[in-house]
mmCIF file as gemmi writes it, N, C-alpha and C atoms, coordinates in Angstrom:
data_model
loop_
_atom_site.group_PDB
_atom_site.id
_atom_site.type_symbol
_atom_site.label_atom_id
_atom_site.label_alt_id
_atom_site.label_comp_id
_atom_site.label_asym_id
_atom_site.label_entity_id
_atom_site.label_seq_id
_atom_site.pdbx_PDB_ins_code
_atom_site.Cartn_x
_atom_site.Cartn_y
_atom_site.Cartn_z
_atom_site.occupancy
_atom_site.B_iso_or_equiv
_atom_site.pdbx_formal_charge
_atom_site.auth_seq_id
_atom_site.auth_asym_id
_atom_site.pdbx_PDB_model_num
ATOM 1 N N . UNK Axp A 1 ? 12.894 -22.259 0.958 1 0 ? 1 A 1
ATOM 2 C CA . UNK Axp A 1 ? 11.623 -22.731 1.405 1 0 ? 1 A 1
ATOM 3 C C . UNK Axp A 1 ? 10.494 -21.877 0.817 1 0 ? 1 A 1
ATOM 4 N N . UNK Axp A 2 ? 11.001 -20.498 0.864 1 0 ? 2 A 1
ATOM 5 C CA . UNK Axp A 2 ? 9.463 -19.619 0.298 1 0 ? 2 A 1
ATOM 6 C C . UNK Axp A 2 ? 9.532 -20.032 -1.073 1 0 ? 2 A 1
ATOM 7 N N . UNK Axp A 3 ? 10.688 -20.315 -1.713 1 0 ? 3 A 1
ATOM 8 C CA . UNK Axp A 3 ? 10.21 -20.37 -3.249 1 0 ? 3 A 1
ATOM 9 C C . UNK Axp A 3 ? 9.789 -21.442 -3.519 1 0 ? 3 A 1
ATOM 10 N N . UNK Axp A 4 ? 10.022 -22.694 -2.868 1 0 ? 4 A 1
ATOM 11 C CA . UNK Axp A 4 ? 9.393 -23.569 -3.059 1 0 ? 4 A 1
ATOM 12 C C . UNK Axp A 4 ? 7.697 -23.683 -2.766 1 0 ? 4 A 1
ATOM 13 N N . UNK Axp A 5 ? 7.186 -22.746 -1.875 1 0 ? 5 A 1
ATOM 14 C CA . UNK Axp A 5 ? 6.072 -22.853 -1.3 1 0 ? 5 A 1
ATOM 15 C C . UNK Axp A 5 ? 4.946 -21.987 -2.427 1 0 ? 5 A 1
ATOM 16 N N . UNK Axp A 6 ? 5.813 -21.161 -2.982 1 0 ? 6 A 1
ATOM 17 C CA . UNK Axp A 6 ? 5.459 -20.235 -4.079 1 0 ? 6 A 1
ATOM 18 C C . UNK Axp A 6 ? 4.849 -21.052 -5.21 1 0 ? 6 A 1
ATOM 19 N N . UNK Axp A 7 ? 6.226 -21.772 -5.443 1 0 ? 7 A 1
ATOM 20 C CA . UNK Axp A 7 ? 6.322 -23.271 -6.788 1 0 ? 7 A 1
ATOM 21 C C . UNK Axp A 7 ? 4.537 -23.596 -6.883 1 0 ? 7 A 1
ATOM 22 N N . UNK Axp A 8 ? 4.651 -24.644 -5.371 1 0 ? 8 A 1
ATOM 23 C CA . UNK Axp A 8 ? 3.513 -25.352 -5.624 1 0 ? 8 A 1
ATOM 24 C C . UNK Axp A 8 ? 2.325 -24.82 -5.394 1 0 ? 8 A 1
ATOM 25 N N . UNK Axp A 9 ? 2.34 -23.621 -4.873 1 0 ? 9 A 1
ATOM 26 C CA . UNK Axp A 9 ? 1.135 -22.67 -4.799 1 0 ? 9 A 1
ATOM 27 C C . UNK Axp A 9 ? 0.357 -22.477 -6.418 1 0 ? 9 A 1
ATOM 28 N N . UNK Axp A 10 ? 1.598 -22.862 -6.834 1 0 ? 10 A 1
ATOM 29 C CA . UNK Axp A 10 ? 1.121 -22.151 -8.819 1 0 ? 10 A 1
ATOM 30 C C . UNK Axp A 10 ? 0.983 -21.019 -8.923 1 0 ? 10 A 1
ATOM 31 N N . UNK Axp A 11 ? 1.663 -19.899 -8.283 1 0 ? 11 A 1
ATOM 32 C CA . UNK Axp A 11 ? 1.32 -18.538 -8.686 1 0 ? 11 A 1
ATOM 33 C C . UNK Axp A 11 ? 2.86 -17.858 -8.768 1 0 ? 11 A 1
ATOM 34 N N . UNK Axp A 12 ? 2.832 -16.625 -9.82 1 0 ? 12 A 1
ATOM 35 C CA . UNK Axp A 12 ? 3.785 -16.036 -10.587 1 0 ? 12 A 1
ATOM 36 C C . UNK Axp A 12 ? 4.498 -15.797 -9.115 1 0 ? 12 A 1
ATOM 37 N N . UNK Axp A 13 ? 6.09 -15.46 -9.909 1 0 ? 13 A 1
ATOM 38 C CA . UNK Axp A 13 ? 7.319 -15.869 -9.008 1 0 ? 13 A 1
ATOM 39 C C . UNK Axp A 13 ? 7.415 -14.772 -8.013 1 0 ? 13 A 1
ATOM 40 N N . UNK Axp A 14 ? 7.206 -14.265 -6.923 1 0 ? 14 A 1
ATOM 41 C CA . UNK Axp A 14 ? 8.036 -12.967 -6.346 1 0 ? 14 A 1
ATOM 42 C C . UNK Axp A 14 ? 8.862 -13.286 -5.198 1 0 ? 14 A 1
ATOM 43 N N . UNK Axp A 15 ? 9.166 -11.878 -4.582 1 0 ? 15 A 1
ATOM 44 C CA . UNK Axp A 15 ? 10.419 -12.124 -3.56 1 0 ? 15 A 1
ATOM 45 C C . UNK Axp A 15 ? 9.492 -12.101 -2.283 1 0 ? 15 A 1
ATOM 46 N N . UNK Axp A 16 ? 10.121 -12.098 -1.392 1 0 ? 16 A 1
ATOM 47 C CA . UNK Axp A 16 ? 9.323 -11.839 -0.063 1 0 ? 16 A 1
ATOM 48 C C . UNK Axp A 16 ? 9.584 -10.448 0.416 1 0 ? 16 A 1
ATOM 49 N N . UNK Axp A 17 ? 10.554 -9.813 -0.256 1 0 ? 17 A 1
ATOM 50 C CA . UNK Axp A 17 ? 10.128 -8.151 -0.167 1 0 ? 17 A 1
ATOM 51 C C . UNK Axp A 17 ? 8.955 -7.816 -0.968 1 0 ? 17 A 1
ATOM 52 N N . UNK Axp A 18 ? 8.706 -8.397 -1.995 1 0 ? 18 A 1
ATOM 53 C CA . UNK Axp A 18 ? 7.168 -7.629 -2.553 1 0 ? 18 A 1
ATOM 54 C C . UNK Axp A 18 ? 6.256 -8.04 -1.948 1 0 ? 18 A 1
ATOM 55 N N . UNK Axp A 19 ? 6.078 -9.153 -0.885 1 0 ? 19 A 1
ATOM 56 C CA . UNK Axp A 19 ? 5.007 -9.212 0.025 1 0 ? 19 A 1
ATOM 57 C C . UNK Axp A 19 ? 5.029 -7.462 0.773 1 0 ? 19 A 1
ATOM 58 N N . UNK Axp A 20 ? 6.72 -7.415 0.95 1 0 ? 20 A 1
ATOM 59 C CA . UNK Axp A 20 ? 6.56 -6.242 1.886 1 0 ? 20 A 1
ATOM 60 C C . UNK Axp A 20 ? 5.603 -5.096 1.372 1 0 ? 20 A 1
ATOM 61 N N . UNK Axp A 21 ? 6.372 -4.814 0.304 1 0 ? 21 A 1
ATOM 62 C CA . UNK Axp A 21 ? 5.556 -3.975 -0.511 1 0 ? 21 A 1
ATOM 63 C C . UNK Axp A 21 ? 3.829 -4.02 -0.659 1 0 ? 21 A 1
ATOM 64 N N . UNK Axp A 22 ? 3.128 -5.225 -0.981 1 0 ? 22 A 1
ATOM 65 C CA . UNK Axp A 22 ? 1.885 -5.426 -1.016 1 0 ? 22 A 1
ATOM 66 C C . UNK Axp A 22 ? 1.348 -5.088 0.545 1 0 ? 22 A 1
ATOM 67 N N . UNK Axp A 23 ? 2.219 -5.81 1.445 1 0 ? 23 A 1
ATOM 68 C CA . UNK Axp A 23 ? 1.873 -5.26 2.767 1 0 ? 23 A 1
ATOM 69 C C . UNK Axp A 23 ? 1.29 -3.802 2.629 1 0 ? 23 A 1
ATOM 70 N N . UNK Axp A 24 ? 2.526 -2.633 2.525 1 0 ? 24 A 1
ATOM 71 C CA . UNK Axp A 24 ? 2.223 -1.632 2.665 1 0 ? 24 A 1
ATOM 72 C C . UNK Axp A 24 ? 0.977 -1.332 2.042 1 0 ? 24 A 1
ATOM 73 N N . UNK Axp A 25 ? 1.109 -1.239 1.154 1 0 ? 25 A 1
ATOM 74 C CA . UNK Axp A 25 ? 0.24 -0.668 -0.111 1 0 ? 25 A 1
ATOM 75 C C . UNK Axp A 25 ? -1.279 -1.485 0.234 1 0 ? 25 A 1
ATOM 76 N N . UNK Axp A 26 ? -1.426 -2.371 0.71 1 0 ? 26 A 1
ATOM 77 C CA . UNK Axp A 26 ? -2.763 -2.884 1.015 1 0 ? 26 A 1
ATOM 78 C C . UNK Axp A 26 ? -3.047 -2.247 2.81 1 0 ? 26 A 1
ATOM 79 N N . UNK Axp A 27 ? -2.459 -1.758 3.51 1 0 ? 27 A 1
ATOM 80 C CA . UNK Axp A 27 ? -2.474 -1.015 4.726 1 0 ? 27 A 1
ATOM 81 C C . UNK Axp A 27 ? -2.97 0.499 4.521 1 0 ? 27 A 1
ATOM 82 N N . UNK Axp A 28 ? -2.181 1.052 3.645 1 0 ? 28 A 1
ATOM 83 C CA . UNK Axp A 28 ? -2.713 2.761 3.078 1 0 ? 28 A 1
ATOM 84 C C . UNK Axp A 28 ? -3.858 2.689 2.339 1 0 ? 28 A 1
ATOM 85 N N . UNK Axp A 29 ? -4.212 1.296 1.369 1 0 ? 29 A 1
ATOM 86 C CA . UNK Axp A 29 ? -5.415 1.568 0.558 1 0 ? 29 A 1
ATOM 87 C C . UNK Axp A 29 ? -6.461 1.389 1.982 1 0 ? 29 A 1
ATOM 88 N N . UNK Axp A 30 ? -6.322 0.457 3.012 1 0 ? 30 A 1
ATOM 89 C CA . UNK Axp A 30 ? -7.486 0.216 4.051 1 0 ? 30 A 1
ATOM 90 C C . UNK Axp A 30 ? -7.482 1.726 4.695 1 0 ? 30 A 1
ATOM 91 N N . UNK Axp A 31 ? -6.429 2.321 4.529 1 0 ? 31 A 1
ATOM 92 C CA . UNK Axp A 31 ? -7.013 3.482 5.465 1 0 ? 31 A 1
ATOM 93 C C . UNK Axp A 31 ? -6.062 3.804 6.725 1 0 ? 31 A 1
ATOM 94 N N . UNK Axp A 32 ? -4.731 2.757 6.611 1 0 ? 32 A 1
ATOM 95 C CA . UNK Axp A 32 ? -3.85 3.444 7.415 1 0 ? 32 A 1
ATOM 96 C C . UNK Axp A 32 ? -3.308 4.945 6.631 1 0 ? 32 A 1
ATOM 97 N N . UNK Axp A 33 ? -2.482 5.26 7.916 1 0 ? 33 A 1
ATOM 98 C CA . UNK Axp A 33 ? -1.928 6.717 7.536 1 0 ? 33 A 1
ATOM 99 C C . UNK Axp A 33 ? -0.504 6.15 7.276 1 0 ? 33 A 1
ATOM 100 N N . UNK Axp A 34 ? 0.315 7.096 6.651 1 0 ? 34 A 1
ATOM 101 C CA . UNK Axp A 34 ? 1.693 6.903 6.105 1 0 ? 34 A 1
ATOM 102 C C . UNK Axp A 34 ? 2.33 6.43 7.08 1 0 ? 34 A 1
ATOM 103 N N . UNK Axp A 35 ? 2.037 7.303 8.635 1 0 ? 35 A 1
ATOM 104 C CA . UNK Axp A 35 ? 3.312 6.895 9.513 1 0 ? 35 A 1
ATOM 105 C C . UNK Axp A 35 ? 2.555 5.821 10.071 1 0 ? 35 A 1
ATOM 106 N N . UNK Axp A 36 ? 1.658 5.299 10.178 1 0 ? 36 A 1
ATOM 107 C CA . UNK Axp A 36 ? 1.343 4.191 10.864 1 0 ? 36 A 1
ATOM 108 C C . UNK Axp A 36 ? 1.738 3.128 10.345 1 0 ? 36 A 1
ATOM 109 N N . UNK Axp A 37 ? 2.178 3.259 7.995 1 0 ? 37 A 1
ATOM 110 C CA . UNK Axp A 37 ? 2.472 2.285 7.912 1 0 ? 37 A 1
ATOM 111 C C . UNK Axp A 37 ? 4.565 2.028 7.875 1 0 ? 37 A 1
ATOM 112 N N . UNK Axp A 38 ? 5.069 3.058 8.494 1 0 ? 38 A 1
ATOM 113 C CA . UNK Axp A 38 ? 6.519 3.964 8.374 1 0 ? 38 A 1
ATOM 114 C C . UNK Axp A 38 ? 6.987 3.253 9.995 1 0 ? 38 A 1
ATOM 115 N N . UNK Axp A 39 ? 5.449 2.941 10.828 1 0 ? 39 A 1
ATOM 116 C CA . UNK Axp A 39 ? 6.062 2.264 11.954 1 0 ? 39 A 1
ATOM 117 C C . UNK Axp A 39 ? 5.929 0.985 11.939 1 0 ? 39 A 1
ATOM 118 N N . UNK Axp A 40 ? 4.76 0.627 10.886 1 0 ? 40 A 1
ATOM 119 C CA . UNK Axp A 40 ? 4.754 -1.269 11.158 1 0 ? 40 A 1
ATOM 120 C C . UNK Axp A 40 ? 6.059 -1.709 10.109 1 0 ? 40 A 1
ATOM 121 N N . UNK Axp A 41 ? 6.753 -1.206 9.72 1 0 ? 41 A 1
ATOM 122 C CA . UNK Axp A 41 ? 7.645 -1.301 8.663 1 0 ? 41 A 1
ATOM 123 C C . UNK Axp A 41 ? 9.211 -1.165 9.313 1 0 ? 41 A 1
ATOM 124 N N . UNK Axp A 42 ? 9.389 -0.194 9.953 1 0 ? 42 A 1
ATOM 125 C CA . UNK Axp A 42 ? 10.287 -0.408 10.988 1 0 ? 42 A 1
ATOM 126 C C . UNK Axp A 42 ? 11.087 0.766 10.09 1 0 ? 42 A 1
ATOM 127 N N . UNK Axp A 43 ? 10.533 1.682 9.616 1 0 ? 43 A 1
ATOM 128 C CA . UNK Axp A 43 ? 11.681 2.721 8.488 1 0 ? 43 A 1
ATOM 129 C C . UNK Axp A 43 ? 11.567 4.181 9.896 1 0 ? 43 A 1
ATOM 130 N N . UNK Axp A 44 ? 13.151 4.429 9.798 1 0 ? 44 A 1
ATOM 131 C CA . UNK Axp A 44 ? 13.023 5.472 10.453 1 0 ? 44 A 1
ATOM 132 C C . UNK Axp A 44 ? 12.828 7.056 9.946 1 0 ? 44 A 1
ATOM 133 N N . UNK Axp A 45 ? 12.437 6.862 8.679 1 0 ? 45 A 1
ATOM 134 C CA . UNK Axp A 45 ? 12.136 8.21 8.233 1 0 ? 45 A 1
ATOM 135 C C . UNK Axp A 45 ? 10.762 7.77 7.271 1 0 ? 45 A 1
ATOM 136 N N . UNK Axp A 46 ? 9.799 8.639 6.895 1 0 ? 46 A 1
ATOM 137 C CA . UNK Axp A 46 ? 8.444 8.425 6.78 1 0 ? 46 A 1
ATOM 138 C C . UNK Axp A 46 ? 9.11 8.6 4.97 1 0 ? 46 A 1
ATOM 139 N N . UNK Axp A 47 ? 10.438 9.058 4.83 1 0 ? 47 A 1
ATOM 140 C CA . UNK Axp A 47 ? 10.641 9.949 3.411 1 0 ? 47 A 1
ATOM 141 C C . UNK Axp A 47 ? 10.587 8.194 2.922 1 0 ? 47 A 1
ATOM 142 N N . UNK Axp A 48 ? 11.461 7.183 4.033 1 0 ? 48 A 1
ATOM 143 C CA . UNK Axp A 48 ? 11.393 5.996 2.607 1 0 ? 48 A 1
ATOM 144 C C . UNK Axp A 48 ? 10.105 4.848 2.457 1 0 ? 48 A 1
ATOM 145 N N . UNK Axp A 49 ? 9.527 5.256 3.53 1 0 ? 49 A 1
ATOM 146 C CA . UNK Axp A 49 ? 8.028 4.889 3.206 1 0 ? 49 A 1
ATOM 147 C C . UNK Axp A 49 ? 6.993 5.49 2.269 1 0 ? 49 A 1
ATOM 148 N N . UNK Axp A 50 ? 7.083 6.403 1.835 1 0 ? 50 A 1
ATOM 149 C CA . UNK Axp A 50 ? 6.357 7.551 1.264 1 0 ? 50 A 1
ATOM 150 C C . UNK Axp A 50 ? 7.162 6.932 -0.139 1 0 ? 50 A 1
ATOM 151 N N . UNK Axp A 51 ? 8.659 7.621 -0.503 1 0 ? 51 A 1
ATOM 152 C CA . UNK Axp A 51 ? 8.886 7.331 -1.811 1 0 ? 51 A 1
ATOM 153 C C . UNK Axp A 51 ? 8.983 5.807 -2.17 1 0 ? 51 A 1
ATOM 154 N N . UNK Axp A 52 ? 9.498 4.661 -1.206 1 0 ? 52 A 1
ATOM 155 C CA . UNK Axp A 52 ? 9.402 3.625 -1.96 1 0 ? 52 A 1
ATOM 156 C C . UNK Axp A 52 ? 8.636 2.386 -1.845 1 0 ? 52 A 1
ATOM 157 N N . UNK Axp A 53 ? 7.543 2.922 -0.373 1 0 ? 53 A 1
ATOM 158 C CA . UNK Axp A 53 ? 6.8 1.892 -0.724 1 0 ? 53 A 1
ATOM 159 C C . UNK Axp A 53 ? 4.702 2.124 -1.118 1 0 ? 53 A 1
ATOM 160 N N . UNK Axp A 54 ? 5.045 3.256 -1.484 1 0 ? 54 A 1
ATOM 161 C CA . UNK Axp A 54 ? 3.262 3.99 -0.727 1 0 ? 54 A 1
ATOM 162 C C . UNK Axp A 54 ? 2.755 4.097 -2.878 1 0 ? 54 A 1
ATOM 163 N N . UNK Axp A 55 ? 2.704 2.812 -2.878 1 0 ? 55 A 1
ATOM 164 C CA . UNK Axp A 55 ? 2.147 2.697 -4.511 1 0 ? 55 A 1
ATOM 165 C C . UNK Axp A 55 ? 0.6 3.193 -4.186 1 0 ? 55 A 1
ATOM 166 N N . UNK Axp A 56 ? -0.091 3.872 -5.445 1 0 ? 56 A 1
ATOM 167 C CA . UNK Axp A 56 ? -1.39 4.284 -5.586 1 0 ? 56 A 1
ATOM 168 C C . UNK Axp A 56 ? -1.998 3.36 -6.201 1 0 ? 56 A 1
ATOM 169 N N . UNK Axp A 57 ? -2.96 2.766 -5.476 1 0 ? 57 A 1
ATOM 170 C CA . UNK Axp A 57 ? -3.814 1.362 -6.763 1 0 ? 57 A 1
ATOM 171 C C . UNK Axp A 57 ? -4.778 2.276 -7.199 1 0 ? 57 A 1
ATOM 172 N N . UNK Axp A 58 ? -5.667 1.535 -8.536 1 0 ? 58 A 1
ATOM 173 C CA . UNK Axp A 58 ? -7.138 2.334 -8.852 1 0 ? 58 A 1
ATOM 174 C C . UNK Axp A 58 ? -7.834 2.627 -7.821 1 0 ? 58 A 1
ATOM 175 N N . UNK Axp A 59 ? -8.088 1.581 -6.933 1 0 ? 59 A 1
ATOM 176 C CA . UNK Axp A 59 ? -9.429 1.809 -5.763 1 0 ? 59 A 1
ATOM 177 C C . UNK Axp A 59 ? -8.905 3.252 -4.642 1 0 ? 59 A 1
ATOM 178 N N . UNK Axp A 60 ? -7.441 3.084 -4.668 1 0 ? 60 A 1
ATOM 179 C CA . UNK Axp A 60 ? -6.951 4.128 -3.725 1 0 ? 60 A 1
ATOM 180 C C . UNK Axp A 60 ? -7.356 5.86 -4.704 1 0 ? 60 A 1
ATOM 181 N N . UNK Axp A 61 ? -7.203 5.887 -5.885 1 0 ? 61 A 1
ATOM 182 C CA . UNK Axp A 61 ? -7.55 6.762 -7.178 1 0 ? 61 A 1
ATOM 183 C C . UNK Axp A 61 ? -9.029 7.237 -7.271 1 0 ? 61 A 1
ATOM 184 N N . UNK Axp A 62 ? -9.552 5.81 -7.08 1 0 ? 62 A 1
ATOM 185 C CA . UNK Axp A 62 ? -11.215 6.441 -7.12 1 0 ? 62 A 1
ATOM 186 C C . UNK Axp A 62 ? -11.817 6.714 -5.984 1 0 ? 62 A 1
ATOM 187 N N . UNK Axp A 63 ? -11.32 6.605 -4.373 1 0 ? 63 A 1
ATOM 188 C CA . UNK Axp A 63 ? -11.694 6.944 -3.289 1 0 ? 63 A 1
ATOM 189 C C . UNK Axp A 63 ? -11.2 8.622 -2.901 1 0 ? 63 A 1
ATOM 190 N N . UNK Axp A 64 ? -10.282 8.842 -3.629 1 0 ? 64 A 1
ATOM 191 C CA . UNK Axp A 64 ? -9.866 10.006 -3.484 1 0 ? 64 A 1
ATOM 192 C C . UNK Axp A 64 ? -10.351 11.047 -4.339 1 0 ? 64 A 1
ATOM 193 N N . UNK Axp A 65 ? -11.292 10.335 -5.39 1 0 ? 65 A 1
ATOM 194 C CA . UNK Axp A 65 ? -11.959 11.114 -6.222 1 0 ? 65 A 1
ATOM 195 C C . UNK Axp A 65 ? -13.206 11.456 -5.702 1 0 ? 65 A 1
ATOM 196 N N . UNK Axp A 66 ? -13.681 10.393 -4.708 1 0 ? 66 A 1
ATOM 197 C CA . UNK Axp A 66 ? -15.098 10.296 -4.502 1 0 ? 66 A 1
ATOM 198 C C . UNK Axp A 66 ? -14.856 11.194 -3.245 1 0 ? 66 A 1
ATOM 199 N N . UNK Axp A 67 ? -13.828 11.434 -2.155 1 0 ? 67 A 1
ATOM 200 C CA . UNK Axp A 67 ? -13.707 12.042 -1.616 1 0 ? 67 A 1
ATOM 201 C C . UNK Axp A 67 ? -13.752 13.577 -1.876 1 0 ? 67 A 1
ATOM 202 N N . UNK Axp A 68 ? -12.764 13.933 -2.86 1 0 ? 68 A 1
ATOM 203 C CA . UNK Axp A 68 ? -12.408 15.495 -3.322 1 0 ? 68 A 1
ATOM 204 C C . UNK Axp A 68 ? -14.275 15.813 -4.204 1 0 ? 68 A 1
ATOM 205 N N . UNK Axp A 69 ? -14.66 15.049 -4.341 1 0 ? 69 A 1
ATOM 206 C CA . UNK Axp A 69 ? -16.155 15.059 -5.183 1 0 ? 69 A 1
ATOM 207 C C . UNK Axp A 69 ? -17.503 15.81 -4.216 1 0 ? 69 A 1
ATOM 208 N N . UNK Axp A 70 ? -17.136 14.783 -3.073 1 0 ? 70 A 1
ATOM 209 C CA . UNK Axp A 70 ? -17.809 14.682 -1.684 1 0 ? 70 A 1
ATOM 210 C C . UNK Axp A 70 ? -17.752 15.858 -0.562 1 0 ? 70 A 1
ATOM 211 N N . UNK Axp A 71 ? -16.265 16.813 -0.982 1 0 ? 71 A 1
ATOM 212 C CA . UNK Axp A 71 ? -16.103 17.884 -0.255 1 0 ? 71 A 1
ATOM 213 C C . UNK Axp A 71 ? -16.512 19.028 -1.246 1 0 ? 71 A 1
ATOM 214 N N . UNK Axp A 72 ? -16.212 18.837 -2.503 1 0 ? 72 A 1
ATOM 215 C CA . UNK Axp A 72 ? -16.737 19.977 -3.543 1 0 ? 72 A 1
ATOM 216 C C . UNK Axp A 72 ? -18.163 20.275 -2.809 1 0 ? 72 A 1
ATOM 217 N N . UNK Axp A 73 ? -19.049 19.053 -3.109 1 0 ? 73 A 1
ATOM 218 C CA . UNK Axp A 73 ? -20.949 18.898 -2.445 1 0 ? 73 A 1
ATOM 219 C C . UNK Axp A 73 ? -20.862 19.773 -1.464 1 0 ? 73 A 1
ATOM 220 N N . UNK Axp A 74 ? -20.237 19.767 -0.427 1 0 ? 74 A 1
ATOM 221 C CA . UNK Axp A 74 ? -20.759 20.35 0.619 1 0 ? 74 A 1
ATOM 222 C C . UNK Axp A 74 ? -20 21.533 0.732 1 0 ? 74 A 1
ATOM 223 N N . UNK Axp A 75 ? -19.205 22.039 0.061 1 0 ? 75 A 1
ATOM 224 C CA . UNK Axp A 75 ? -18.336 23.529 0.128 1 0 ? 75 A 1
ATOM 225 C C . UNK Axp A 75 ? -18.343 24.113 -0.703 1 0 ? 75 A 1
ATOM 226 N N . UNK Axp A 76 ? -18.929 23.734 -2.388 1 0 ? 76 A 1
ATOM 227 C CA . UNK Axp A 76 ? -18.73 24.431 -3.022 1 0 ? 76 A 1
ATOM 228 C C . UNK Axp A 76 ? -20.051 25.642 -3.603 1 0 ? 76 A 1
């Protein structure tokens, strides 16, 4: 049924674990924390949330720049 729903959607093929994955990874870029996303995930150790699902996008790259930028300003 999902692949069919995929089909006529017209968009490139995936599984419904890489939803999982996008899940995560769109939860940590909003600003959850690891274990918050280690509990909506149902993993009992934070190690397999962390190594296999906690991808870094650009926007997550340049917020952390603008952050470490933002603490230099005021401490350095």
């Amino acid at each position: 049924m999902f692949n069919r729903i995929i089909k006529e959607a017209g968009v490139p093929k995936i599984r419904i674990h890489d939803i999982r994955h996008t899940h995560a990874t769109l939860m940590l870029e909003a600003g959850a924390s690891l274990k918050e996303v280690q509990e909506r995930l149902g993993h009992s150790s934070i190690k397999i949330t962390g190594d296999i699902y906690a991808h870094v996008t650009p926007r997550m790259q340049e917020k952390s720049v603008q952050k470490f930028s933002e603490f230099m300003r005021m401490n350095g």
